[in-house]
C-alpha positions as CSV (number, residue, x, y, z in Angstrom):
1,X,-159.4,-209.7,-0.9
2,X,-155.6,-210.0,-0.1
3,X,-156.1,-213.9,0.8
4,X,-157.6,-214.3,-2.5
5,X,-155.1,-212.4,-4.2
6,X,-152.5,-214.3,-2.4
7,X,-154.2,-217.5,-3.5
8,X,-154.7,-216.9,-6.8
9,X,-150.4,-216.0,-7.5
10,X,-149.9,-219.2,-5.5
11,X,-152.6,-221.0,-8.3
12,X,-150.6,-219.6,-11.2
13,X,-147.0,-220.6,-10.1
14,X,-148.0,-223.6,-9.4
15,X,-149.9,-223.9,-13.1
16,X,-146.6,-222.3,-14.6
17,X,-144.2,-224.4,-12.5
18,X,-146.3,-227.4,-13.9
19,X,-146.0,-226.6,-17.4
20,X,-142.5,-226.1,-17.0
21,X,-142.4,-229.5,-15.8
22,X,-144.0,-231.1,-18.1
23,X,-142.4,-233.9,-19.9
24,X,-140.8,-234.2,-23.2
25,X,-142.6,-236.7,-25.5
26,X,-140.3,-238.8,-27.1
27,X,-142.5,-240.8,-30.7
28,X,-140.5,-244.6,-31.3
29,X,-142.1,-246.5,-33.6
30,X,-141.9,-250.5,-34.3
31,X,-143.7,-252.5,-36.7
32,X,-144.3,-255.4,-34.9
33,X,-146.7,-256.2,-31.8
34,X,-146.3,-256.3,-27.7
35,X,-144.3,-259.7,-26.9
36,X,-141.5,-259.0,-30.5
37,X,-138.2,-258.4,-30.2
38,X,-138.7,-255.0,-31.1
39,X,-141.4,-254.1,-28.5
40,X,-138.6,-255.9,-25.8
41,X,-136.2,-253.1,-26.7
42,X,-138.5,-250.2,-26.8
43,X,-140.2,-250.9,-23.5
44,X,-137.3,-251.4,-21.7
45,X,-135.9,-248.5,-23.4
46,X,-139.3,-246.8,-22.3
47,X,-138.5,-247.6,-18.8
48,X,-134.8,-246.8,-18.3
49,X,-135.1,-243.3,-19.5
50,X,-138.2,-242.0,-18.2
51,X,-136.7,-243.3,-15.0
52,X,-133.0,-241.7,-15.5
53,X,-134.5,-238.3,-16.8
54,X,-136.3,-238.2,-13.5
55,X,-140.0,-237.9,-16.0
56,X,-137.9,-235.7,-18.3
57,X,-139.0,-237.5,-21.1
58,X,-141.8,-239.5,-21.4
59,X,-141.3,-242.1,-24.6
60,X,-144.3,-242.8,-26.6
61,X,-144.0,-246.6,-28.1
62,X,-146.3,-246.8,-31.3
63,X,-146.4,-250.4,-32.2
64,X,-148.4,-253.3,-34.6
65,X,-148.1,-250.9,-37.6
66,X,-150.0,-248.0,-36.4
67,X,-148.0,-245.4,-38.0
68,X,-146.9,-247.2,-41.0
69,X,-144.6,-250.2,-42.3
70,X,-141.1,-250.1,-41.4
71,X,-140.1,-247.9,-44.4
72,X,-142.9,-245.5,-43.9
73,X,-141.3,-245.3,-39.8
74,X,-138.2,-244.5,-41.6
75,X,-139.3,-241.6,-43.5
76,X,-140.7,-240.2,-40.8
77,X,-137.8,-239.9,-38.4
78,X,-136.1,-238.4,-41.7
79,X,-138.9,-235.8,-41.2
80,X,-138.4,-235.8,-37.7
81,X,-142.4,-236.6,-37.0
82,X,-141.3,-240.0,-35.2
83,X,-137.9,-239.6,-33.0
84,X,-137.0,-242.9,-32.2
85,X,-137.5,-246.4,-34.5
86,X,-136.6,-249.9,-33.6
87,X,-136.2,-251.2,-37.2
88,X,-134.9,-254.4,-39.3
89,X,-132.0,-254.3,-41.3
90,X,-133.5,-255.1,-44.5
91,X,-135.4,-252.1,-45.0
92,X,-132.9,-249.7,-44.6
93,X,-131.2,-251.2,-47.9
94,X,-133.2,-248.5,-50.0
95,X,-131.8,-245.7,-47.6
96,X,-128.2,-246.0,-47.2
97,X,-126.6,-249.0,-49.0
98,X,-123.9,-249.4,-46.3
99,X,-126.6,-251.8,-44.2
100,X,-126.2,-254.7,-46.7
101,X,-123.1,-255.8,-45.2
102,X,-124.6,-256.7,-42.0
103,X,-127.2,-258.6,-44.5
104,X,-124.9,-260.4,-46.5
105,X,-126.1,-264.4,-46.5
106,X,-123.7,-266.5,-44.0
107,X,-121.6,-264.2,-43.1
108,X,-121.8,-264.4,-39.1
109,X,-120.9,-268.0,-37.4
110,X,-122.2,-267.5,-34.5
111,X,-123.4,-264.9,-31.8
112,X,-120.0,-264.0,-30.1
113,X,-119.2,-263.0,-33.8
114,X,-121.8,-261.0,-34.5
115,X,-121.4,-258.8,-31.1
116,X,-117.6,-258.2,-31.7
117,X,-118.3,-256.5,-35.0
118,X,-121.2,-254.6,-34.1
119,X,-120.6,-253.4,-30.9
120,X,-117.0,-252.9,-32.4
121,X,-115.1,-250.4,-35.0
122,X,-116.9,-252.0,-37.9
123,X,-120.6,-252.1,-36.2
124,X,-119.8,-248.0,-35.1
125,X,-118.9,-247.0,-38.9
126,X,-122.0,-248.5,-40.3
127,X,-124.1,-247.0,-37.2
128,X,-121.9,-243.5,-38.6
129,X,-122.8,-243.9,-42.5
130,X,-126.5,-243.9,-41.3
131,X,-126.2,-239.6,-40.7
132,X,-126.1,-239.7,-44.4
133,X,-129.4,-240.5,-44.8
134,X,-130.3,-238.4,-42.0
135,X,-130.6,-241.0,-39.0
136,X,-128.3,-241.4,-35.6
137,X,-127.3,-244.8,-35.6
138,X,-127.2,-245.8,-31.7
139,X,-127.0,-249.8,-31.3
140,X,-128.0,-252.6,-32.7
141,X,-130.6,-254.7,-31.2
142,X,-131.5,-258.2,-32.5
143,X,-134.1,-259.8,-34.8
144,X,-132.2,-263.0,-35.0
145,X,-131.0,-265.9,-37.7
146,X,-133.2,-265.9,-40.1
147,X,-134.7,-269.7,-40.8
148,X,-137.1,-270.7,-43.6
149,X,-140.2,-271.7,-43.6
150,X,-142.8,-273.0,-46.4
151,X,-146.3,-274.8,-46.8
152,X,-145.3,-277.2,-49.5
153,X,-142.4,-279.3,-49.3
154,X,-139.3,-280.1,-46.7
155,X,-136.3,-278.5,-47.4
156,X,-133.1,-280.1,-46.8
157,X,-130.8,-278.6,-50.0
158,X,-130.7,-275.5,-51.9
159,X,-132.4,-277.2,-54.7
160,X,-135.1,-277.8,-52.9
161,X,-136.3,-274.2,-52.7
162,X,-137.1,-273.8,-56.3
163,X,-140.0,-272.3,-57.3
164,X,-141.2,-271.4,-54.2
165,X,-143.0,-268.2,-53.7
166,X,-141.1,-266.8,-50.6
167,X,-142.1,-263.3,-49.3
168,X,-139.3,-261.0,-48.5
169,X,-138.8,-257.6,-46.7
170,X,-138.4,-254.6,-49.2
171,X,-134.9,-255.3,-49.6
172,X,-132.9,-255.9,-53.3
173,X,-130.3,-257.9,-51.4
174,X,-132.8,-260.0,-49.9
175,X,-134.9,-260.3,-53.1
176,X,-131.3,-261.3,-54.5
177,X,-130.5,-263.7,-52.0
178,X,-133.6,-265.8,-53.1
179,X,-133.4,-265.6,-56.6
180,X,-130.0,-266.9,-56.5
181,X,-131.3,-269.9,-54.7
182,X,-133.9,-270.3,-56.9
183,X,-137.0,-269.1,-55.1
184,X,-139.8,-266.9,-56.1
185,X,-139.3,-263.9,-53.9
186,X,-142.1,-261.5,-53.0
187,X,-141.3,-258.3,-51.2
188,X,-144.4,-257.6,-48.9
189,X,-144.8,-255.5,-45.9
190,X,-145.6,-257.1,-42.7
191,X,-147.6,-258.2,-41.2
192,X,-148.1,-261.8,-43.8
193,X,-150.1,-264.1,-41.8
194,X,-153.2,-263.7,-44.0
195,X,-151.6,-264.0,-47.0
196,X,-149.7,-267.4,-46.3
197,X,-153.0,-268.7,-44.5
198,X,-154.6,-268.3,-48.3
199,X,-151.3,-269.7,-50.1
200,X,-150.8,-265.6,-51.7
201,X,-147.4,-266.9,-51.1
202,X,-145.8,-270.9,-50.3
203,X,-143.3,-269.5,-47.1
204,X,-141.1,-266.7,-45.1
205,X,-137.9,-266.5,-43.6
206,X,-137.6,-265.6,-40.2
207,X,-136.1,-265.8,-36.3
208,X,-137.4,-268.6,-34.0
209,X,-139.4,-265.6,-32.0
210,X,-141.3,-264.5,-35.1
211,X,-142.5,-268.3,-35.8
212,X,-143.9,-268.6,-32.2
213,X,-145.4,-264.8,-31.6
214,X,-147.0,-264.5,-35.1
215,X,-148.4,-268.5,-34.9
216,X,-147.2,-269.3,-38.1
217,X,-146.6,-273.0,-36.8
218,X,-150.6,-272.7,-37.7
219,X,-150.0,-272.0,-41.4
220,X,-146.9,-273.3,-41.8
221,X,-145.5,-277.1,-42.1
222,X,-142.1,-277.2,-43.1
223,X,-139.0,-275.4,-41.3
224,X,-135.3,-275.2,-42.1
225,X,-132.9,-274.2,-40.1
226,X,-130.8,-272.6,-42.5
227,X,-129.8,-269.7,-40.3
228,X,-128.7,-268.0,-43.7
229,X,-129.1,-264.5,-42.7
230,X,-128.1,-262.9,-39.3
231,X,-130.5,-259.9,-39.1
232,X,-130.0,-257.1,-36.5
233,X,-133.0,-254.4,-35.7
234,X,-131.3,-251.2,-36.4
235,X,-132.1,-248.4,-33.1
236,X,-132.0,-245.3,-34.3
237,X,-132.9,-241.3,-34.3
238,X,-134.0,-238.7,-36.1
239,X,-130.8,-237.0,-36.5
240,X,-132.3,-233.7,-36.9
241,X,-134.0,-234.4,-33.4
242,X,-130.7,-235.5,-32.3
243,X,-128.7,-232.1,-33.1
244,X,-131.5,-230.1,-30.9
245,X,-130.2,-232.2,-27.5
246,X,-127.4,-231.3,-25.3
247,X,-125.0,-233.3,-24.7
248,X,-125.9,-234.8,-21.6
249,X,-128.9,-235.8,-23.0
250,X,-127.9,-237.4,-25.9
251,X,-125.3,-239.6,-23.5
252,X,-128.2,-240.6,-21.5
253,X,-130.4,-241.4,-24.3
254,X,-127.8,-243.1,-26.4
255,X,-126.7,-245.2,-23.1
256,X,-130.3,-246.1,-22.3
257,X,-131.4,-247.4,-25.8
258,X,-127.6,-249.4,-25.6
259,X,-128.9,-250.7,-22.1
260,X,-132.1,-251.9,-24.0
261,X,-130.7,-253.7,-26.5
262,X,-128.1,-256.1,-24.5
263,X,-130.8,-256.8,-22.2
264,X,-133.2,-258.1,-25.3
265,X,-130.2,-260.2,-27.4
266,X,-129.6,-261.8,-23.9
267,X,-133.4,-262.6,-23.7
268,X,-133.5,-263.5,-27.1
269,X,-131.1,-265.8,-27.3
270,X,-131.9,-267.3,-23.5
271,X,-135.2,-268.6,-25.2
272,X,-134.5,-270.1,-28.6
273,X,-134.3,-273.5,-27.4
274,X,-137.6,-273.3,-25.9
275,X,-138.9,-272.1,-28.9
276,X,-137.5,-274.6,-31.0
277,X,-139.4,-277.1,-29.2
278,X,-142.4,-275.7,-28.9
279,X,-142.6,-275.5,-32.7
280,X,-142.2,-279.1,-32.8
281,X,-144.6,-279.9,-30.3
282,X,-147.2,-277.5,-32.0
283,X,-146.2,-280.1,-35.2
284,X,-143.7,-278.3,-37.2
285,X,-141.6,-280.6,-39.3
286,X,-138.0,-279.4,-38.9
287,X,-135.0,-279.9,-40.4
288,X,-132.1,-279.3,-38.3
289,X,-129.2,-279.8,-40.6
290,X,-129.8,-278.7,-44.0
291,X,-127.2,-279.0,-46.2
292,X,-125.5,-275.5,-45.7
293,X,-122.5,-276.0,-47.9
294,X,-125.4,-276.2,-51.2
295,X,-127.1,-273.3,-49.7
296,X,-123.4,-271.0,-49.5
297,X,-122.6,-272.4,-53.3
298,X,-125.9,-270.7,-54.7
299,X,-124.8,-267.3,-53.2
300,X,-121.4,-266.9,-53.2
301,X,-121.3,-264.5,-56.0
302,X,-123.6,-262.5,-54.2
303,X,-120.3,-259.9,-53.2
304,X,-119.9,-259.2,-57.0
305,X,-123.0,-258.2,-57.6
306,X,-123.8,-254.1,-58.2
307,X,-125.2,-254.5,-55.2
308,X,-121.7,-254.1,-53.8
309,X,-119.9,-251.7,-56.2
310,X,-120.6,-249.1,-54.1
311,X,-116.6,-248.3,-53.1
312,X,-117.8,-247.6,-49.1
313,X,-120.1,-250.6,-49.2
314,X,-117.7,-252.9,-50.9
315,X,-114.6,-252.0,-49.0
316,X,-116.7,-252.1,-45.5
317,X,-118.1,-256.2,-46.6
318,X,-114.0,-256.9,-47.1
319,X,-113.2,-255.8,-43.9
320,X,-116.4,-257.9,-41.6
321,X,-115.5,-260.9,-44.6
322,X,-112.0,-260.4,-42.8
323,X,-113.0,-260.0,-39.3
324,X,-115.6,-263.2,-39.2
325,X,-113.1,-266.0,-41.1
């Protein structure tokens, strides 16, 4: 009797130590499937803080739309259901207006510009503004340049995108950006491979990766590279989840998803080349240099738009205008 006794204490602190054990489950949601930029960040997220917590935390990556477009992911690390969201710039436009900046057309030259004002001052004070709207801002990751593509004619000038039906992301300034250029812009949530395959809509704009991981060298003919919009994926957290973690955790956390993101840019960027010519080889008719300077023309009053007005947004676009000459 006393050896069962014995034995059955031993069977509940070892059920009790277990539970105590067991690890925190972290929700990060992404739109897009395994193999996207996004899915890069969040596995390798994933895997440096389950490692550093020691199992602490075990992160749960819900990708390919299975909890909802990228807005509907936003909402619900408002509402603190999902913790953790990998998630492109555009659609945060409806959210906090402050994003637009990073979103205004031609504004980055290159990469080395683009990591010296997000992972500086400026990058930190948009990543800030984002507790407004009730998110942590921790890093940027990257989508990429955006390029466009379309099913009916080349492209080589601005005039030559009138009248074509373009989808865009749920975005006014990216619905304004092709309007001013003359295009037809749809807003539609991803994914859009259907609905360019049945000519719902001519073209997209889009990174190198997306053109390649989502076929669209199937469905698509044409290609620009008009590089007109650099587009960051926004990491972030629920900032309500945020305020329950101590401090040690939130340094680890913020760290590992930082971690995450350098590692994908570098990997991005590493691969565009390929890319490039693999879309050619699949038989994508490219344009390499488009006549950019017809392209800025069409946009330029873009920073007087209401858009803008907003005296945070406006005064924070002076400043990266400034900082990228």
């Amino acid at each position: 009797m006393k050896k069962f006794a014995a034995l059955a204490i031993a069977l509940a602190m070892l059920v009790t130590t277990g539970s105590a054990l067991a690890a925190v489950k972290i929700k990060l949601g992404v739109v897009t499937k395994p193999g996207s930029a996004q899915n890069i960040v969040a596995e390798k997220f994933k895997e440096l803080l389950e490692q550093r917590s020691g199992g602490k935390y075990e992160v749960q990556i819900f990708h390919s739309k299975s909890i909802g477009n990228e807005t509907e992911i936003l909402q619900q690390i408002q509402m603190n259901t999902v913790q953790l969201g990998i998630i492109t710039g555009g659609p945060f436009d409806t959210f906090d207006p402050i994003v637009r900046v990073i979103n205004y057309p031609f504004i980055f030259k290159d990469y080395a510009q683009v990591d010296r004002v997000l992972d500086g001052p400026l990058g930190k004070a948009i990543l800030k503004d984002l507790e407004t709207a009730g998110f942590k801002g921790l890093c940027f990751s990257e989508n990429g340049f955006r390029n466009l593509t379309n099913n009916k004619r080349p492209v080589k000038t601005a005039a030559d995108v009138k009248g074509l039906k373009i989808r865009v992301m749920a975005s006014a300034l990216h619905k304004a950006i092709w309007q001013a250029l003359g295009a037809n812009p749809t807003p539609m949530p991803w994914p859009i491979y259907t609905e360019l395959e049945q000519g719902v809509i001519d073209g997209q704009e889009n990174p190198l990766w997306v053109m390649k991981v989502y076929k669209f060298y199937e469905i698509q003919k044409y290609m620009t590279l008009t590089r007109h919009v650099y587009s960051p994926h926004i990491d972030v957290a629920s900032l309500t989840w945020w305020k329950t973690l101590d401090p040690k955790d939130q340094d680890m956390i913020q760290k590992a998803m930082y971690e995450a993101a350098v590692y994908q840019r570098k990997d991005n960027r590493d691969k565009n080349a390929a890319r490039l010519a693999f879309l050619k080889e699949k038989g994508m008719i490219v344009e390499e240099h488009p006549d950019i300077a017809s392209f800025r023309a069409k946009v330029a009053g873009l920073k007087d738009m209401d858009l803008f007005k907003v005296p945070k947004v406006q005064n924070l676009l002076l400043q990266v205008m400034e900082a990228t000459k």
